[in-house]
Short mmCIF file of the C-alpha atoms (twelve columns), coordinates in Angstrom:
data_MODEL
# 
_entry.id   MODEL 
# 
loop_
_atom_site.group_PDB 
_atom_site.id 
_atom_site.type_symbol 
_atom_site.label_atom_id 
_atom_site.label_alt_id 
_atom_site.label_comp_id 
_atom_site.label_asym_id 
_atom_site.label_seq_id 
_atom_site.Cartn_x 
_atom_site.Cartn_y 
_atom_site.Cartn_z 
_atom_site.pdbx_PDB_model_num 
ATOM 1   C CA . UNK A 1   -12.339 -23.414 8.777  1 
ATOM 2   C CA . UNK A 2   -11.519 -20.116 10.765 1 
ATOM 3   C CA . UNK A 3   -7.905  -18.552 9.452  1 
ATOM 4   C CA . UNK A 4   -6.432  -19.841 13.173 1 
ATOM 5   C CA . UNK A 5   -7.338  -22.928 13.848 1 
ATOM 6   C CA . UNK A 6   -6.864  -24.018 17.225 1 
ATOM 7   C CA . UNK A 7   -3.752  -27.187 17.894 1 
ATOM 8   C CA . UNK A 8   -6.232  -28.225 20.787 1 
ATOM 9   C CA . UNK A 9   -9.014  -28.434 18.685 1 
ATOM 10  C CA . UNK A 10  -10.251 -31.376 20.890 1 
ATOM 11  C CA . UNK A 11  -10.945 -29.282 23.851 1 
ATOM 12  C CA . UNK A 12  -11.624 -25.762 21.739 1 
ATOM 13  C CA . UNK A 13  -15.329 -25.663 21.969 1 
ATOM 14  C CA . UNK A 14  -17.259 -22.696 22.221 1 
ATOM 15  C CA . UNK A 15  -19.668 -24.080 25.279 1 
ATOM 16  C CA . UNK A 16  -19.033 -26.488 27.296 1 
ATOM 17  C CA . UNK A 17  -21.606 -29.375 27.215 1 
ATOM 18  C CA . UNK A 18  -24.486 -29.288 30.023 1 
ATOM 19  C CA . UNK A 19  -23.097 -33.044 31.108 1 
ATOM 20  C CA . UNK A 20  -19.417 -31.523 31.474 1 
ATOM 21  C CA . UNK A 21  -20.483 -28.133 33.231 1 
ATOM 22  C CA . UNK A 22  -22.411 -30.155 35.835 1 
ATOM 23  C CA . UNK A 23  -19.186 -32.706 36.577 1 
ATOM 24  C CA . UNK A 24  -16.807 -29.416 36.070 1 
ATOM 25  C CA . UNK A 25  -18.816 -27.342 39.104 1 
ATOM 26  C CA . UNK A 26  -18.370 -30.445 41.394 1 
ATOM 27  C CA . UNK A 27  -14.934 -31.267 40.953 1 
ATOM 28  C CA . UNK A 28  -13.212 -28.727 39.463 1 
ATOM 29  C CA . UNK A 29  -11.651 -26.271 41.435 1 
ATOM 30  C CA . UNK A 30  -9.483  -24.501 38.750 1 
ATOM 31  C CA . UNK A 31  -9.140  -23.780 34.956 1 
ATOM 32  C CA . UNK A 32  -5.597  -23.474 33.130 1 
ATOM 33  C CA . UNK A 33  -5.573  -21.390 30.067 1 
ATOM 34  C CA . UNK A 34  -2.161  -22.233 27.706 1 
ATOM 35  C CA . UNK A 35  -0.976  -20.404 24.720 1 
ATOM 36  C CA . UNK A 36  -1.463  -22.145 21.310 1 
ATOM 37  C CA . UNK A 37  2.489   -22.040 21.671 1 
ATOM 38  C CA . UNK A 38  3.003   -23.709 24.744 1 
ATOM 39  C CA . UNK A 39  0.747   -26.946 23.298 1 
ATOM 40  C CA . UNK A 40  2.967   -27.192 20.148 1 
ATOM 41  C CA . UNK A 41  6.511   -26.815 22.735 1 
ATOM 42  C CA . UNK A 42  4.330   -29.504 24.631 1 
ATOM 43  C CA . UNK A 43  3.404   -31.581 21.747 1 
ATOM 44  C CA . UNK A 44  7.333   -31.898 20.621 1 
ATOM 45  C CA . UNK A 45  8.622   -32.260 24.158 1 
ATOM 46  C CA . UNK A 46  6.749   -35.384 24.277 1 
ATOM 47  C CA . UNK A 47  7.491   -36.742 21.433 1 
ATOM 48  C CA . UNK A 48  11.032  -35.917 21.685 1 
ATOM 49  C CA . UNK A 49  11.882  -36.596 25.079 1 
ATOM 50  C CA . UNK A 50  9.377   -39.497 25.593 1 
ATOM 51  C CA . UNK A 51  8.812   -40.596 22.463 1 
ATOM 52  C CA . UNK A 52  5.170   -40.390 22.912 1 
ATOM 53  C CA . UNK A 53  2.737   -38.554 20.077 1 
ATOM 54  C CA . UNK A 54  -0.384  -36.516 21.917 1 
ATOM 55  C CA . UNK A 55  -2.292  -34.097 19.518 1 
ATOM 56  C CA . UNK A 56  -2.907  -30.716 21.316 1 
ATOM 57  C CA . UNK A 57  -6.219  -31.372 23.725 1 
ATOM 58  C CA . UNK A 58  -3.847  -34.417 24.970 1 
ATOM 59  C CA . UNK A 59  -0.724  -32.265 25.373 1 
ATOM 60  C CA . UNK A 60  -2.353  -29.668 27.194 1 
ATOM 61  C CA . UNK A 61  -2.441  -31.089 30.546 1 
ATOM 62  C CA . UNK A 62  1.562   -31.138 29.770 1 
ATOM 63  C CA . UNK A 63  1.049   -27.713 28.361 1 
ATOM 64  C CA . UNK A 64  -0.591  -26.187 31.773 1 
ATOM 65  C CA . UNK A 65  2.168   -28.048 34.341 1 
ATOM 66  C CA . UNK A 66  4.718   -26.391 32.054 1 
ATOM 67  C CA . UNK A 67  3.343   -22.901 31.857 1 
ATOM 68  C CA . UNK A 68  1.880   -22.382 35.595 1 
ATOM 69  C CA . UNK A 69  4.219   -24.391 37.449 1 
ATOM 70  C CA . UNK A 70  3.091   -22.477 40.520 1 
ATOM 71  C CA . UNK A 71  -0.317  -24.455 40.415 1 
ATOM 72  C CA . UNK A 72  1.699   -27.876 40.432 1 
ATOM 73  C CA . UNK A 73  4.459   -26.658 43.237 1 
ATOM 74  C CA . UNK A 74  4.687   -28.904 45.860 1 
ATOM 75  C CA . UNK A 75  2.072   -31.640 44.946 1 
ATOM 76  C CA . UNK A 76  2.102   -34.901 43.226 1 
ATOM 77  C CA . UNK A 77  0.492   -34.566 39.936 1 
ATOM 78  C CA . UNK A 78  -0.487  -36.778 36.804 1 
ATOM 79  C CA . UNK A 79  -1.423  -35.832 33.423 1 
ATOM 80  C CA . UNK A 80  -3.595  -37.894 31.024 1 
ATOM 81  C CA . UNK A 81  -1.950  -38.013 27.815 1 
ATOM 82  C CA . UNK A 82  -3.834  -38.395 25.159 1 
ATOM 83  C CA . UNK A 83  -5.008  -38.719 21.076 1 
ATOM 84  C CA . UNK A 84  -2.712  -39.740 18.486 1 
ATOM 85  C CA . UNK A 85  -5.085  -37.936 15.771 1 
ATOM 86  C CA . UNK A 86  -2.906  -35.361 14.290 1 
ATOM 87  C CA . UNK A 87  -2.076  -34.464 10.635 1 
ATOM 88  C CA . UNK A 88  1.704   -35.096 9.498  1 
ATOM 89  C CA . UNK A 89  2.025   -31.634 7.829  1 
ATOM 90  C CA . UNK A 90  0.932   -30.176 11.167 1 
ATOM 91  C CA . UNK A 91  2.963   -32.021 13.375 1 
ATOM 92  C CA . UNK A 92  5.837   -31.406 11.250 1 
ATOM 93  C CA . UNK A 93  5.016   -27.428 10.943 1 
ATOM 94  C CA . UNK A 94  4.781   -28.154 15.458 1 
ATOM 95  C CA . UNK A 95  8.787   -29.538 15.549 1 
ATOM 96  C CA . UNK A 96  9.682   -27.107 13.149 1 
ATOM 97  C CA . UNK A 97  8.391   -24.170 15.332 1 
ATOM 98  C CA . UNK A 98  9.294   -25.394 18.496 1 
ATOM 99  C CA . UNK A 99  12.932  -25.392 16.947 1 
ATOM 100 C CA . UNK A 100 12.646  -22.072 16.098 1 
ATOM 101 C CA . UNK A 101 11.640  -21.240 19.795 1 
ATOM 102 C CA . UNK A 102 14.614  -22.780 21.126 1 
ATOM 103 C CA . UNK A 103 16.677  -21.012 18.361 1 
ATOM 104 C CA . UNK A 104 17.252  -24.638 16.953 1 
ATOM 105 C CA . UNK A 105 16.477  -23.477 13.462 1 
ATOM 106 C CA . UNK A 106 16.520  -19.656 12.290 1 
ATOM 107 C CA . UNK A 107 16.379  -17.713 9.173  1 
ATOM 108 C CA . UNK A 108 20.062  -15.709 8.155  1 
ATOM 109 C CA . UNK A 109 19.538  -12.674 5.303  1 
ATOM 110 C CA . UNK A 110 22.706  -11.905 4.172  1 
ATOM 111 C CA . UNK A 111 23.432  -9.008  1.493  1 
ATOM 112 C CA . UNK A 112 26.671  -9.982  0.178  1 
ATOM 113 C CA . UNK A 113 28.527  -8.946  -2.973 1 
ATOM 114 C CA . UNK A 114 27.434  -10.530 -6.066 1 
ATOM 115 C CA . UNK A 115 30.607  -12.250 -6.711 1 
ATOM 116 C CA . UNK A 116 31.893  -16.017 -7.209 1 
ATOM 117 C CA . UNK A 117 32.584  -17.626 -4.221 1 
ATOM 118 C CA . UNK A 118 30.297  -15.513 -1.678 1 
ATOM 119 C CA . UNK A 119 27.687  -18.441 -1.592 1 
ATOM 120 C CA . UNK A 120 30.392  -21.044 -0.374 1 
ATOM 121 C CA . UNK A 121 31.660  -18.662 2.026  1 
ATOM 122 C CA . UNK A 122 28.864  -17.804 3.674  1 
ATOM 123 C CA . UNK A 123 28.301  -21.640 3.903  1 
ATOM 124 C CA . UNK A 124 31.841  -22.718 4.815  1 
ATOM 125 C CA . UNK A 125 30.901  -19.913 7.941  1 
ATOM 126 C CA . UNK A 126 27.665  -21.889 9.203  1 
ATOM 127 C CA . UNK A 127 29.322  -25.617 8.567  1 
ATOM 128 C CA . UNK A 128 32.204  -24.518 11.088 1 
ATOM 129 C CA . UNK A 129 29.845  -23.269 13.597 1 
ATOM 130 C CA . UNK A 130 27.942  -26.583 13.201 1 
ATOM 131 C CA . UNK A 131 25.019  -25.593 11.046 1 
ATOM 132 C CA . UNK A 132 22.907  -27.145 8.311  1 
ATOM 133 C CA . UNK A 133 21.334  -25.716 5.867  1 
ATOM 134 C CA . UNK A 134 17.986  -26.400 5.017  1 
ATOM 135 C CA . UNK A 135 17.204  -23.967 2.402  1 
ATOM 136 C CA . UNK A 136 18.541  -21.197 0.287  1 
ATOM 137 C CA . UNK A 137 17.142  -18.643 -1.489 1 
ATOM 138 C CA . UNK A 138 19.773  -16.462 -3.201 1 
ATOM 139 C CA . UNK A 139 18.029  -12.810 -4.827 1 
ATOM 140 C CA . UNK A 140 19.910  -10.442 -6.914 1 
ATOM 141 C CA . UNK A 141 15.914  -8.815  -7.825 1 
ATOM 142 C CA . UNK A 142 13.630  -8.293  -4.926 1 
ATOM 143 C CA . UNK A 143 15.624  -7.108  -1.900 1 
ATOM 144 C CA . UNK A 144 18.655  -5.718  -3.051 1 
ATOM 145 C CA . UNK A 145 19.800  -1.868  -2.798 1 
ATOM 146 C CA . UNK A 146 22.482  -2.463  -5.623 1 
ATOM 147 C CA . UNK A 147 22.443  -4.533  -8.878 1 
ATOM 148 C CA . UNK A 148 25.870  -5.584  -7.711 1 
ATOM 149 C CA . UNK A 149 24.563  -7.668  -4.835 1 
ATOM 150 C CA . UNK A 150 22.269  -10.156 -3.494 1 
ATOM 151 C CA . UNK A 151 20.239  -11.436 -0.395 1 
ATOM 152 C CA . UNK A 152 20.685  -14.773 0.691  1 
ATOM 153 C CA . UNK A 153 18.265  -15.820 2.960  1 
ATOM 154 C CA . UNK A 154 19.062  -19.322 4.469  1 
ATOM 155 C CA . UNK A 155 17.369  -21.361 6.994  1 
ATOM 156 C CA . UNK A 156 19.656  -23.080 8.874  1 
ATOM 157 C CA . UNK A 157 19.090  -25.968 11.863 1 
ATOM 158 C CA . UNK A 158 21.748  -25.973 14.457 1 
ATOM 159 C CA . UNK A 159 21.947  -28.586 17.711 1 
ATOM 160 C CA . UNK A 160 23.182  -25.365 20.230 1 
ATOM 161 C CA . UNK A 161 21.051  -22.217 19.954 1 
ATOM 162 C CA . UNK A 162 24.744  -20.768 20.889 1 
ATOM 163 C CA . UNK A 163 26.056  -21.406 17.099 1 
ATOM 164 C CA . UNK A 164 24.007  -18.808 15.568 1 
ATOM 165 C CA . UNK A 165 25.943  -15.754 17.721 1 
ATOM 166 C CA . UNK A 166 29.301  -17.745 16.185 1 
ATOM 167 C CA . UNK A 167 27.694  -17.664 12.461 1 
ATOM 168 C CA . UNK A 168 27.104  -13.957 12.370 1 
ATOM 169 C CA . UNK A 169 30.002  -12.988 13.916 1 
ATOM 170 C CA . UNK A 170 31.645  -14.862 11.318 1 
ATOM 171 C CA . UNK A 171 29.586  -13.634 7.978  1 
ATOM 172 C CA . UNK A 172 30.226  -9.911  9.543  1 
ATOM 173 C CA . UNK A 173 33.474  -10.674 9.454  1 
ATOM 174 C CA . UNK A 174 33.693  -11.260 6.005  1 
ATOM 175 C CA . UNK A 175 32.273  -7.902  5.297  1 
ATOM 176 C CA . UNK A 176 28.675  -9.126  4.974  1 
ATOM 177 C CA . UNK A 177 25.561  -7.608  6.607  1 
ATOM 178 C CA . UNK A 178 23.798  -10.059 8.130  1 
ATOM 179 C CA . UNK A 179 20.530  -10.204 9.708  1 
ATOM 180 C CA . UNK A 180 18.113  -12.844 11.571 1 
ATOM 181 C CA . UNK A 181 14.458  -12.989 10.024 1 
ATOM 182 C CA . UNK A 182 11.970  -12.180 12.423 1 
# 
């Protein structure tokens, strides 16, 4: 298995068969190319919107209206959606990323005193601004400057990308520096 492996991996072939080519010179008069991303965003739109679950070679039509919409302008279109054949684990790690896209779901790093009651305040911050928290990882080893302090990294899942402005605002304004992961 090569270290990327394709979503599409339906329609990622190296050559096109001699069958297709011939059918693909007569009737096709142009060829899309979509970003691995833009097949995941189109993978979870489906699902999410029309409750519908394509793997990636039957999400890419979707993928290609969504990313060239220039090509589609103007002209009635359909898309064959297609292939239910794809792995939990991947099509979990696919929602997951597209909510990181939208800035549905983020990493905060916090370096914070390390002192009772920082923890809870740095969570009271992110349940008033709507957030959940799906993980925590609280350091007072790896990344801190000071043995009096520790990094908090949480992942948090928000349902407006707006609430994550309102969270750091409000950890900075308990004297905390506060980052976004990359």
């Amino acid at each position: 298995m090569r270290a990327s492996a394709p979503i599409a991996e339906g329609i990622a072939v190296a050559t096109a068969g001699r069958l297709t080519t011939a059918i693909a010179r007569r009737l096709v008069d142009d060829i899309l190319i979509v970003e691995e991303e833009a097949i995941e965003d189109a993978i979870a739109m489906l699902l999410e919107i029309e409750k519908s679950l394509c793997e990636g070679a039957g999400a890419a039509g979707l993928a290609a209206m969504i990313a060239h919409p220039h090509a589609f302008r103007d002209r009635r279109t359909g898309i064959v959606l297609s292939g239910g054949n794809i792995d939990m684990s991947v099509l979990s790690a696919v929602l997951q990323r597209a909510q990181v896209r939208r800035g549905l779901m983020f990493r905060l790093i916090v370096n914070t005193p390390d002192m009772m009651g920082a923890l809870a305040r740095i969570a009271d911050v992110i349940a008033r601004a709507g957030g959940n928290i799906r993980q925590v990882v609280h350091d007072r080893v790896f990344d801190n400057a000071s043995a009096k302090a520790a990094s908090v990294s949480l992942d948090v899942e928000v349902q407006d990308a707006g609430a994550q402005a309102v969270m750091i605002r409000g950890i900075t304004a308990l004297g905390m520096d506060v980052r976004v992961a990359p």
